[in-house]
Residue frames as qw, qx, qy, qz and C-alpha x, y, z in Angstrom:
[[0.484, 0.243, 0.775, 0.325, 103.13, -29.79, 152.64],
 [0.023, -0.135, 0.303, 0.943, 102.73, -27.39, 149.55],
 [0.500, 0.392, 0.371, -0.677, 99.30, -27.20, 148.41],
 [0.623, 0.187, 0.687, 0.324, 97.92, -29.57, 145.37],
 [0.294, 0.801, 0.292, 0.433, 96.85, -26.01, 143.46],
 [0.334, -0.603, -0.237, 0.684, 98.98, -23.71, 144.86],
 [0.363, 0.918, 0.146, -0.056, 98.18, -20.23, 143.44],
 [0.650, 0.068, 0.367, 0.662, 100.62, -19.56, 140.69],
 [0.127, 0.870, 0.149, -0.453, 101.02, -15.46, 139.76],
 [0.662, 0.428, 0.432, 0.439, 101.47, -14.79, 136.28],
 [0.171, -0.653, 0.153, 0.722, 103.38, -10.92, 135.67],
 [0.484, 0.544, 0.397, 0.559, 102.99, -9.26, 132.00],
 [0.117, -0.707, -0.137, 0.684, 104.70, -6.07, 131.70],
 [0.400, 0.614, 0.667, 0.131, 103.82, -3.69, 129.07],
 [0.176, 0.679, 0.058, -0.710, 104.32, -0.50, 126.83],
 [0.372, 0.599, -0.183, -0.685, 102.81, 0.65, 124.46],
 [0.458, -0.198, 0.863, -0.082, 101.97, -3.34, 123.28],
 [0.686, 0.406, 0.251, -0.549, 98.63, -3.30, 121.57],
 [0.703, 0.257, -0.354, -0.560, 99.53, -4.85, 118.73],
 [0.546, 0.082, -0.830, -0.080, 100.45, -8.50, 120.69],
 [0.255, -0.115, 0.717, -0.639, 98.97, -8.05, 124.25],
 [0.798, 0.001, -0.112, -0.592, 95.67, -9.34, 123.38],
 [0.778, 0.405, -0.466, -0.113, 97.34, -12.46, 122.94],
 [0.236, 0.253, -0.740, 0.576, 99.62, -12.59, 125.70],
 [0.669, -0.012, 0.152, -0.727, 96.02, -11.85, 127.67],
 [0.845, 0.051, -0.186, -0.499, 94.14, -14.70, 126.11],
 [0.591, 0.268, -0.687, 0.326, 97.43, -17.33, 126.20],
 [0.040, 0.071, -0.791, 0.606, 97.65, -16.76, 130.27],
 [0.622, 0.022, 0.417, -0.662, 93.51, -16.58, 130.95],
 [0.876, 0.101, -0.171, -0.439, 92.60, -19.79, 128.81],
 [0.016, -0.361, 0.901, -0.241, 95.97, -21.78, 131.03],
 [0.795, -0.254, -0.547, -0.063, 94.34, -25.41, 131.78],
 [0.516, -0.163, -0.576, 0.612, 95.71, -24.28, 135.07],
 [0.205, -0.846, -0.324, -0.370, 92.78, -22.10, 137.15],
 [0.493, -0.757, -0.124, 0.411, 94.86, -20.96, 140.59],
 [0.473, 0.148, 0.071, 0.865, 96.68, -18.10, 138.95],
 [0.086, -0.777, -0.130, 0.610, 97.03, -14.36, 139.82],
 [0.608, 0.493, 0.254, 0.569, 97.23, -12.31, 136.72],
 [0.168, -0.845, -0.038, 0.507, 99.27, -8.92, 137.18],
 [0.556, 0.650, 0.342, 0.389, 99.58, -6.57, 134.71],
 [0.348, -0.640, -0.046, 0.684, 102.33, -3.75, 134.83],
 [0.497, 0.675, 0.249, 0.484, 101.94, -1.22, 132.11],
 [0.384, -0.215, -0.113, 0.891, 104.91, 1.58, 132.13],
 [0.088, 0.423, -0.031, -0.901, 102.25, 4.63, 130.90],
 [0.387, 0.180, 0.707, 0.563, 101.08, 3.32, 127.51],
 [0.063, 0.447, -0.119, -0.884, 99.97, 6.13, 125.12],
 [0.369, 0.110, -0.633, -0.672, 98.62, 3.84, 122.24],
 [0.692, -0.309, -0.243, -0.606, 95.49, 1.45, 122.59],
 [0.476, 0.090, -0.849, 0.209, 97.10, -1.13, 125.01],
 [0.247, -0.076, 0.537, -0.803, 94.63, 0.50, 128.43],
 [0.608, 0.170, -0.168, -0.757, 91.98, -0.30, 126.05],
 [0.728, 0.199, -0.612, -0.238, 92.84, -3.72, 125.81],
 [0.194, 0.134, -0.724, 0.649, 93.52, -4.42, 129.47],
 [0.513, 0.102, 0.252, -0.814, 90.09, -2.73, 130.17],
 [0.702, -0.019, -0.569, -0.428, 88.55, -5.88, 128.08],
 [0.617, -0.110, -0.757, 0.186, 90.03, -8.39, 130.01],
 [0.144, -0.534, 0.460, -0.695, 89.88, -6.58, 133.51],
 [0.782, -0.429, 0.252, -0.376, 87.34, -9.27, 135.14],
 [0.971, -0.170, -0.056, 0.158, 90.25, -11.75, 134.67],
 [0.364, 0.695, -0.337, 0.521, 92.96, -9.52, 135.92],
 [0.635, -0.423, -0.404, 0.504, 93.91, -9.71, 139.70],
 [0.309, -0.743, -0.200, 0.559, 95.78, -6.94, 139.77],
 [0.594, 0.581, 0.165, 0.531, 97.00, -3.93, 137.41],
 [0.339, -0.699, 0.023, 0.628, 98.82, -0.84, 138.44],
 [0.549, 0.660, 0.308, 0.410, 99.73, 1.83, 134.88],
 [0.219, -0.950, 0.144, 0.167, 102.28, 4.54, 135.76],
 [0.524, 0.620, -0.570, 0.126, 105.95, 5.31, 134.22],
 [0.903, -0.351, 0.074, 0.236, 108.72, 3.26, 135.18],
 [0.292, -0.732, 0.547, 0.280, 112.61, 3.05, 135.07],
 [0.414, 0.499, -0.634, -0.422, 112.08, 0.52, 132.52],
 [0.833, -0.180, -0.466, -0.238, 111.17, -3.30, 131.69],
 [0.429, 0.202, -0.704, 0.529, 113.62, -4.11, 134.65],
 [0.233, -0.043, 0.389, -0.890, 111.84, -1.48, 137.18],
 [0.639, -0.008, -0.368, -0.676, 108.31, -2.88, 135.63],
 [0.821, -0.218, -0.458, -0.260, 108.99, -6.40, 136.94],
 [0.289, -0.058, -0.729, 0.618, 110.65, -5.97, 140.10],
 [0.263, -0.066, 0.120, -0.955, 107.02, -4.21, 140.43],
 [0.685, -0.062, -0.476, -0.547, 105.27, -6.86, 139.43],
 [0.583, 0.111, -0.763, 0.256, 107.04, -9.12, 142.20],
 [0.106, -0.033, 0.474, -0.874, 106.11, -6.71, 144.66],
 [0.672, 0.032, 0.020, -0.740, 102.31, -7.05, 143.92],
 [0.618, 0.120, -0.771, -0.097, 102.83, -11.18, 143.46],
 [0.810, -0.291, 0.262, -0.437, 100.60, -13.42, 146.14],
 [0.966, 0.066, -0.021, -0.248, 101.77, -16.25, 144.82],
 [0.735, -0.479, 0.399, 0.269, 104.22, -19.28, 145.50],
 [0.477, 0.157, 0.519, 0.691, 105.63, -19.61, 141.70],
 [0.064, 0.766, 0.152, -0.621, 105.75, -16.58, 139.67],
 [0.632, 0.372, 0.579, 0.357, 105.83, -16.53, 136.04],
 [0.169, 0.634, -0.146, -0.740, 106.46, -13.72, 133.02],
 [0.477, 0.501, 0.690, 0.213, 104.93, -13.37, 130.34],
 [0.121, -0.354, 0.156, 0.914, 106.54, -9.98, 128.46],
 [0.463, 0.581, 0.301, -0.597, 103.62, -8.42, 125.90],
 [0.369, 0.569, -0.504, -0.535, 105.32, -9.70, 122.89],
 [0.055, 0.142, -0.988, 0.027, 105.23, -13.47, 123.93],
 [0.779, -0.208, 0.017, -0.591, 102.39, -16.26, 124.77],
 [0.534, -0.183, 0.796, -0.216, 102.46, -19.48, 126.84],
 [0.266, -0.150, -0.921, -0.243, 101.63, -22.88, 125.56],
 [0.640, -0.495, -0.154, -0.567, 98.17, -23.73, 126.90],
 [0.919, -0.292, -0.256, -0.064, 99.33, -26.15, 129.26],
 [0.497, 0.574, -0.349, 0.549, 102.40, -24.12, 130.35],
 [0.304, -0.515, 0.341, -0.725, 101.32, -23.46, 133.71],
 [0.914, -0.330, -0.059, -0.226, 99.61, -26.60, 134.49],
 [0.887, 0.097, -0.287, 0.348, 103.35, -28.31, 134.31],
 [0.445, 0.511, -0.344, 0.650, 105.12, -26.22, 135.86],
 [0.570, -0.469, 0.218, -0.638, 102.87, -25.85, 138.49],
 [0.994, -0.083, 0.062, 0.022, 102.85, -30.04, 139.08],
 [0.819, 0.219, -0.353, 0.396, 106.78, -29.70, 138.79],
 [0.145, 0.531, -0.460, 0.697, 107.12, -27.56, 141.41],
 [0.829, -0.347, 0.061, -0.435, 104.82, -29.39, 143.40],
 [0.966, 0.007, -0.205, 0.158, 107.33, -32.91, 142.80],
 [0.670, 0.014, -0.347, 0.656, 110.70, -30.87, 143.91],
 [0.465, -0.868, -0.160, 0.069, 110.14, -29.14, 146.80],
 [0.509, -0.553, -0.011, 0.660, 113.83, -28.49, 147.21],
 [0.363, 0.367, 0.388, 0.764, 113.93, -26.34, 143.62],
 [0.082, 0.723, 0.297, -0.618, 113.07, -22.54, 143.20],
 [0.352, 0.504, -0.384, -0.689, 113.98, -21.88, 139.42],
 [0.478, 0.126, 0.852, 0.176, 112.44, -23.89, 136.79],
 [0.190, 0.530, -0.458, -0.688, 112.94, -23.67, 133.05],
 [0.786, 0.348, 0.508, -0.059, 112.08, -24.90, 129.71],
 [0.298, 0.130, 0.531, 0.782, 112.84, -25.08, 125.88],
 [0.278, 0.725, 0.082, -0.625, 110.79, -21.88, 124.31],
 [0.569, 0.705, 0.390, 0.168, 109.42, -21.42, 120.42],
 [0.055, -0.401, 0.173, 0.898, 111.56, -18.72, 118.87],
 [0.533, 0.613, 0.580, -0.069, 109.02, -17.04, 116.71],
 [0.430, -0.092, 0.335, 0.833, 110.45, -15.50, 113.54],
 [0.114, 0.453, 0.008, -0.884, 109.62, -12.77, 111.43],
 [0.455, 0.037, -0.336, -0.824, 107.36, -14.56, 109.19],
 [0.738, -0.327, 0.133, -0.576, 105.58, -16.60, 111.92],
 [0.867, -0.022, -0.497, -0.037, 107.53, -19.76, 111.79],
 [0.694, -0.623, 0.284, -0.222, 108.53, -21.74, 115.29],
 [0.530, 0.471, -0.628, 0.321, 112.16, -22.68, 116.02],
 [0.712, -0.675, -0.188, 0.054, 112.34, -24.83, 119.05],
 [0.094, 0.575, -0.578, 0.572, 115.48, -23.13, 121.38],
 [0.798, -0.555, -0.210, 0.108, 116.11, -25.77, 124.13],
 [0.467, -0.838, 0.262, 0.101, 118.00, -25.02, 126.81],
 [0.685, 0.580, -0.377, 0.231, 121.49, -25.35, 126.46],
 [0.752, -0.627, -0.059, -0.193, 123.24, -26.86, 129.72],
 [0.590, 0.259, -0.360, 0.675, 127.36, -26.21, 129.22],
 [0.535, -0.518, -0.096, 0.660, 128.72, -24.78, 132.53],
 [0.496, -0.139, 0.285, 0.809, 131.42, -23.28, 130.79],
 [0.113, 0.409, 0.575, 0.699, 129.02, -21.24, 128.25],
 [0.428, -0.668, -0.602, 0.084, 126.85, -20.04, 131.00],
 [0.461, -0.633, -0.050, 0.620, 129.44, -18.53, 133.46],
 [0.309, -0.459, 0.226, 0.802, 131.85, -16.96, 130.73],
 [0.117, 0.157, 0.502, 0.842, 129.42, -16.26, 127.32],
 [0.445, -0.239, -0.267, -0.821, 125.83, -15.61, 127.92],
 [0.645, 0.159, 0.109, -0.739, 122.30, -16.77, 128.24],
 [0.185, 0.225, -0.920, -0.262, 121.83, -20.28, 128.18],
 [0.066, 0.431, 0.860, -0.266, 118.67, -20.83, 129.79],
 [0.018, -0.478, -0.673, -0.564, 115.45, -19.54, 128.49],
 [0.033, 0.011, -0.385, 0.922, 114.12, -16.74, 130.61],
 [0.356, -0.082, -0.417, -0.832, 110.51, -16.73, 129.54],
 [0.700, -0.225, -0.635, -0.236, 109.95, -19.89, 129.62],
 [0.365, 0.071, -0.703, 0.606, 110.94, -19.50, 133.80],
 [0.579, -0.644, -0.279, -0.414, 108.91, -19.73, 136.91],
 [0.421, 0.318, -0.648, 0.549, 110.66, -18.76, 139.93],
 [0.408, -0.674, -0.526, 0.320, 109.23, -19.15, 143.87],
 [0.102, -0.935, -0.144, -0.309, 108.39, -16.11, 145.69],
 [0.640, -0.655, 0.298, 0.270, 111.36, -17.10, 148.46],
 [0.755, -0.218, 0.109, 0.608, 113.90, -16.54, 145.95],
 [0.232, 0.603, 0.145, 0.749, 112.94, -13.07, 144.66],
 [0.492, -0.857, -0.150, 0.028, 112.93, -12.54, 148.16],
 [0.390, -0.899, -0.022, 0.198, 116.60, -12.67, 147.89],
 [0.135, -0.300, 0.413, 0.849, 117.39, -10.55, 145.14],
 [0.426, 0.787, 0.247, -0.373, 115.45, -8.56, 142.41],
 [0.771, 0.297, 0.347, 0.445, 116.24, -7.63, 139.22],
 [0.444, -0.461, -0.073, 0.765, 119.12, -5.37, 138.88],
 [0.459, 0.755, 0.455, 0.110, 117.27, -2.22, 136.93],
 [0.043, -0.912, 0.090, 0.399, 120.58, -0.42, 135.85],
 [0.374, -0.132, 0.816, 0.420, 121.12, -2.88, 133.15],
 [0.342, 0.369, -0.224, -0.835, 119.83, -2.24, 130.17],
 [0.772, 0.220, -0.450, -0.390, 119.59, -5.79, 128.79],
 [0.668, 0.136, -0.724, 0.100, 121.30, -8.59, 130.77],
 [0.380, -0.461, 0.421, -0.683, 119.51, -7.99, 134.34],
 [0.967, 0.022, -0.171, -0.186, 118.04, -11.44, 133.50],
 [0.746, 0.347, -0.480, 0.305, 121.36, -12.88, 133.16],
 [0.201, 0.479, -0.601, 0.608, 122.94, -11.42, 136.18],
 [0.651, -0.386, 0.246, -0.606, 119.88, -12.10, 138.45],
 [0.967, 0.182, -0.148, -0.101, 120.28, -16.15, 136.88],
 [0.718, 0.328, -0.492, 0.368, 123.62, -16.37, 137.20],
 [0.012, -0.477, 0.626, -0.617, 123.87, -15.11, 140.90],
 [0.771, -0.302, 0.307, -0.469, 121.43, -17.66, 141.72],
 [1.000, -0.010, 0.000, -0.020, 123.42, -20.56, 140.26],
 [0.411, 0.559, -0.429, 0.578, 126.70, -19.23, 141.44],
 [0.453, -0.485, 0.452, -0.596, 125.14, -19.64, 145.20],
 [0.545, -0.074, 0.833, 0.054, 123.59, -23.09, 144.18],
 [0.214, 0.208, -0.696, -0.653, 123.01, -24.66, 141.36],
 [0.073, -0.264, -0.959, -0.067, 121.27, -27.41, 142.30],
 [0.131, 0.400, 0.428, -0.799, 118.07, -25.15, 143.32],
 [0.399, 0.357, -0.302, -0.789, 116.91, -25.29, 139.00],
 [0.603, 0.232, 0.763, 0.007, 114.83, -28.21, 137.45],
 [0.127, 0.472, -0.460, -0.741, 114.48, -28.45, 133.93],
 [0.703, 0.399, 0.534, -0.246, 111.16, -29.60, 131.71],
 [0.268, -0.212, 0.754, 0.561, 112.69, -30.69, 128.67],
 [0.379, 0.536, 0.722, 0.218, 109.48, -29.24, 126.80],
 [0.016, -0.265, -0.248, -0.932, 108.90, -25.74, 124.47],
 [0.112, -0.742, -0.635, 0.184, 106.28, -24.07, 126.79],
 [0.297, -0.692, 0.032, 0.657, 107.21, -20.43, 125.45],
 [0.547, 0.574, 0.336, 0.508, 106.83, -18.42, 122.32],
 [0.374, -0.650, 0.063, 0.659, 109.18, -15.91, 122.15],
 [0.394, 0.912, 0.115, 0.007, 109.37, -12.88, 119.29],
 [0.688, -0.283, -0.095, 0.662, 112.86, -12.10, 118.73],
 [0.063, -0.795, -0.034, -0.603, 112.86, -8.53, 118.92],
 [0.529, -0.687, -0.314, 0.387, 114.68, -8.53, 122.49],
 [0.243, -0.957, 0.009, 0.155, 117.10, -5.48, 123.69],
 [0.744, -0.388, 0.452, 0.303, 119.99, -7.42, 123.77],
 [0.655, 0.381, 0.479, 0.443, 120.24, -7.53, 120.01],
 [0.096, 0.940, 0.186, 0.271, 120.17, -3.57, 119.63],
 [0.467, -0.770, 0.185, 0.394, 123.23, -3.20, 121.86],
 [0.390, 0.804, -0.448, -0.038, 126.51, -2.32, 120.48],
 [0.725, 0.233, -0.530, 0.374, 129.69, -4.89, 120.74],
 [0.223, 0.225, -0.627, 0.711, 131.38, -2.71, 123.81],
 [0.490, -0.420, 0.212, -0.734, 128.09, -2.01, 125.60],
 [0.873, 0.036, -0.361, -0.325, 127.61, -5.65, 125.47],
 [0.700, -0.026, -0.634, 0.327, 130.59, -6.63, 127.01],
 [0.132, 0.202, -0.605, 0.759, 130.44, -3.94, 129.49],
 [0.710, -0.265, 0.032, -0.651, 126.86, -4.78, 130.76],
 [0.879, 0.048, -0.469, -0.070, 128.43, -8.43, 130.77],
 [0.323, 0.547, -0.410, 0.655, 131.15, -7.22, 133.14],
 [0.373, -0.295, 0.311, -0.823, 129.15, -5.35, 135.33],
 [0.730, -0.356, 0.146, -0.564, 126.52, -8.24, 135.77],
 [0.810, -0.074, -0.492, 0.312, 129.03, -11.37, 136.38],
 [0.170, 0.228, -0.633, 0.720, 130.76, -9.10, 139.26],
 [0.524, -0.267, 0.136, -0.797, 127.49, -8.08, 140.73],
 [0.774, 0.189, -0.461, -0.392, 126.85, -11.59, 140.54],
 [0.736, -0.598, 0.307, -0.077, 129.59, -12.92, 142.20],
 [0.907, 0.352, -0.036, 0.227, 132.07, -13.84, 140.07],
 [0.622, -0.470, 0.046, 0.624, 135.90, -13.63, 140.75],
 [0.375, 0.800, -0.183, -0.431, 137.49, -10.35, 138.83],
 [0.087, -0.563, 0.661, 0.488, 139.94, -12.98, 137.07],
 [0.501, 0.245, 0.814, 0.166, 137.31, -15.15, 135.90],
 [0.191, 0.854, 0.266, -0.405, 135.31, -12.01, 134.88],
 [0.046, 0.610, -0.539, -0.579, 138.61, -10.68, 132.32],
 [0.234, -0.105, 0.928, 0.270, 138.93, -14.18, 131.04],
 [0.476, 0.520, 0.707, 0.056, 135.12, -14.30, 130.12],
 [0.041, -0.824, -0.011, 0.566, 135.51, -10.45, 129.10],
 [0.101, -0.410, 0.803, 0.421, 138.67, -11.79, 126.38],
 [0.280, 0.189, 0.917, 0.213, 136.84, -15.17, 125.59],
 [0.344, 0.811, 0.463, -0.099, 132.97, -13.23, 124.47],
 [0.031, 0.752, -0.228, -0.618, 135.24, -10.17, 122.71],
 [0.187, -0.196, 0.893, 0.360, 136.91, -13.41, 120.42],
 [0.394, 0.383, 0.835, 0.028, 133.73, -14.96, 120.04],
 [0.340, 0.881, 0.206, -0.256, 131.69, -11.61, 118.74],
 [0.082, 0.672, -0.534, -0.507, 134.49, -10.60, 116.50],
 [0.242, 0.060, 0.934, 0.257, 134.46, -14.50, 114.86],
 [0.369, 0.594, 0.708, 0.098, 130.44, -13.95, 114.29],
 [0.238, 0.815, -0.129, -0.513, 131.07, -10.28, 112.88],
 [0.017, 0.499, -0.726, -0.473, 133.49, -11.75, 110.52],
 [0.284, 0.116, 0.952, 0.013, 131.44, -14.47, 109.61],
 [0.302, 0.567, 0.313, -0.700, 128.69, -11.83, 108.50]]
């Protein structure tokens, strides 16, 4: 029987951050949930972000500050240093609801047989207003266009980043490939809290790619995944169609 507080580790990886880590900080140490590990991974940081780590330190667990291979390399580091049964991220540009942990912690307590569990997430725009992004829960959109679940807003057990990590020779869609090879094994394995526990900046990676890198990082992380190579063309064709429609729409 799972513990009624089981200790929930919370991951924030970090460069060169200062101007929103403080936040991200304050969001995970003032959680109405108290059993949490906090680990901080910072890749080197050069500007004031050590400084701001050093505040909080007596409610850090752990921290580690050395280069990486990137945000990918950063939190398959953080997993490694993770005590805890659910694991959570919290990237330096984002911040939890206050009560983001307490639920997710009490839903993973009600379905033992789950290991991912997601939510709707704030998108936060570029002059501070909050757009709720719920999940979106087509099949079909999943497998062959993108990113349909909220990544942020996810807490995943420690037994299933036992087996597999995230894949850090993607540049942007390691998420995706890591998500989609777990619900290409099972699906059934994800619960979904139909509530915005997640404020996300949009300033990801993904948006900075080019068209072709895009589809070939898509490529690469449905095979790796497990997909078949003819479903793989077909989604290859179908996302080429789709980006060319919203270019033309511009």
């Amino acid at each position: 029987m799972k513990n009624s507080k089981p200790l929930v580790s919370i991951i924030t990886v970090v460069y060169n951050g200062e101007k929103y880590l403080e936040q991200t900080i304050q969001s995970v140490i003032n959680q109405t949930y108290h059993n949490i590990e906090y680990i901080i991974v910072d890749g080197g940081s050069t500007d004031g972000t050590l400084d701001i780590i050093k505040k909080y330190k007596p409610h850090i667990s752990k921290m580690i500050s050395e280069s990486d291979k990137g945000l990918y390399d950063a939190m398959n580091k953080g997993i490694g240093m993770a005590s805890g049964e659910l694991i959570g991220m919290i990237n330096s540009d984002d911040w939890y609801e206050l009560d983001c942990v307490d639920i997710m912690a009490n839903t993973y307590i009600n379905h033992p047989d789950k290991h991912i569990f997601h939510a709707d997430r704030f998108d936060i725009t570029d002059d501070g207003n909050k757009i709720v992004r719920k999940f979106q829960p087509s099949e079909f959109k999943f497998v062959y266009y993108g990113m349909m679940y909220n990544h942020p807003s996810m807490f995943i057990t420690k037994k299933e980043y036992e087996k597999h990590k995230y894949n850090i020779n993607l540049k942007a869609l390691s998420d995706y490939q890591f998500v989609l090879e777990a619900f290409l094994r099972n699906k059934n394995i994800f619960s979904y809290v139909e509530e915005p526990l997640v404020n996300y900046r949009l300033d990801g990676i993904s948006a900075n790619l080019s068209i072709s890198n895009k589809l070939k990082e898509g490529f690469i992380s449905r095979k790796i995944a497990g997909l078949n190579l003819v479903k793989n063309l077909f989604s290859m064709a179908f996302r080429f169609l789709a980006f060319m429609y919203l270019k033309a729409k511009e």
